[in-house]
C-alpha positions as CSV (number, residue, x, y, z in Angstrom):
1,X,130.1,101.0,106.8
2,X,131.3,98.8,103.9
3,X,127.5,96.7,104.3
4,X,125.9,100.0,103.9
5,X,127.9,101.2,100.9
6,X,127.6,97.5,99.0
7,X,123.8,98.2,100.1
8,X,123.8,101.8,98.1
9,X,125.8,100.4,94.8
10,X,123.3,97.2,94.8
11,X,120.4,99.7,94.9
12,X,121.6,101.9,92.4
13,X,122.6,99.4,89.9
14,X,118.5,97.8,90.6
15,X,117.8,101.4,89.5
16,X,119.3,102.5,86.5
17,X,119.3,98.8,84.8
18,X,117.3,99.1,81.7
19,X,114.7,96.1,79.9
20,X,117.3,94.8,77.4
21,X,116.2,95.9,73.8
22,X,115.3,93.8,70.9
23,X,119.1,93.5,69.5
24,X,120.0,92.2,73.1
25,X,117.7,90.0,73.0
26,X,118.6,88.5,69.8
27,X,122.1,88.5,70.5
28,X,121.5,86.8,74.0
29,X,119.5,83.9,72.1
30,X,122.3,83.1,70.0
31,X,124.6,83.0,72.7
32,X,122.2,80.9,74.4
33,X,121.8,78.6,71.3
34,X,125.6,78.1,70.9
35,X,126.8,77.9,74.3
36,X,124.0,74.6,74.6
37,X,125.3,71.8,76.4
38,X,123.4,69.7,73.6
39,X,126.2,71.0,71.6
40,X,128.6,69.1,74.2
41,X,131.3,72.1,73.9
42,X,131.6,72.3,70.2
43,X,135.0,70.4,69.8
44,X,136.3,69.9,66.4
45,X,135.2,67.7,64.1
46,X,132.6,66.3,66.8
47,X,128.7,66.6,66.1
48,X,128.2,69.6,68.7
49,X,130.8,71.7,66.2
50,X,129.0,70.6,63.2
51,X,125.9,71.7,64.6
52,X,126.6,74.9,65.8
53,X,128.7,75.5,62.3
54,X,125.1,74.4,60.9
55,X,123.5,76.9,63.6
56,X,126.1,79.7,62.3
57,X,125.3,79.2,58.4
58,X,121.8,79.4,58.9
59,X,122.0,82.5,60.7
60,X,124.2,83.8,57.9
61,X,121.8,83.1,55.3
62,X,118.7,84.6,56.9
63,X,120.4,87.8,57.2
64,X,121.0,87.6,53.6
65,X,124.6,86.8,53.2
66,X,126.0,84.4,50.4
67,X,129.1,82.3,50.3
68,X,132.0,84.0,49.0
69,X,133.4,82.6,46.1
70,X,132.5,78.9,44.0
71,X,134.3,76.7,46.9
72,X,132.8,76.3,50.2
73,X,134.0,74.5,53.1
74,X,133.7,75.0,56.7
75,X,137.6,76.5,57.1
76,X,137.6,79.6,59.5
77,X,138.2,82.5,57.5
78,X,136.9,86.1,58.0
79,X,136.5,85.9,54.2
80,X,134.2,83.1,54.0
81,X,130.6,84.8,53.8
82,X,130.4,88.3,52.1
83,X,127.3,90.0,51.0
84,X,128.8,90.8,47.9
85,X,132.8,90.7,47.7
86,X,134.5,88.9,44.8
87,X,136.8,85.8,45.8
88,X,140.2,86.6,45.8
89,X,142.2,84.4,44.0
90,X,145.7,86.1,45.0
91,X,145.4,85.3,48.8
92,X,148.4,84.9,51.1
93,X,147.1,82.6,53.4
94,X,150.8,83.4,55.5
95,X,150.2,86.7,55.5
96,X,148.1,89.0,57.6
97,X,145.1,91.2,56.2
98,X,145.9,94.9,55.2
């Protein structure tokens, strides 16, 4: 009873899966770049992280976005790239985002 009904949920799921659509696709690729083992798991500092960081900025700028404000660096910040958003100066680093 239980082979027959992991049978039937194996057989439907072969059924209603769908070809993955362009934005799949592209989204699968970049997981596929960054998840590389030539990237040799992306710890800090290391030449895997500054790769992938390399990977990441590229990818930023061929969709068109620009660096946020006149310094750079390679900080995590959901502020860092912005297609158009003026630096602010008055940041709380401490303090969470509104």
């Amino acid at each position: 009873m239980l082979v027959r009904r992991a049978l039937l949920v194996t057989l439907c799921t072969a059924l209603f899966a769908t070809e993955p659509n362009d934005a799949t696709r592209r989204w699968w690729s970049h997981v596929q770049a960054l998840s590389n083992d030539s990237l040799e798991g992306r710890d800090t500092g290391s030449k895997g992280y500054r790769t992938a960081a390399r990977y990441v900025v590229a990818q930023f700028e061929r969709a068109g976005l620009k660096a946020a404000g006149e310094m750079v660096s390679t900080r995590p910040s959901p502020y860092m790239w912005s297609a158009s958003a003026p630096i602010n100066r008055t940041w709380n680093w401490s303090a969470p985002p509104a």
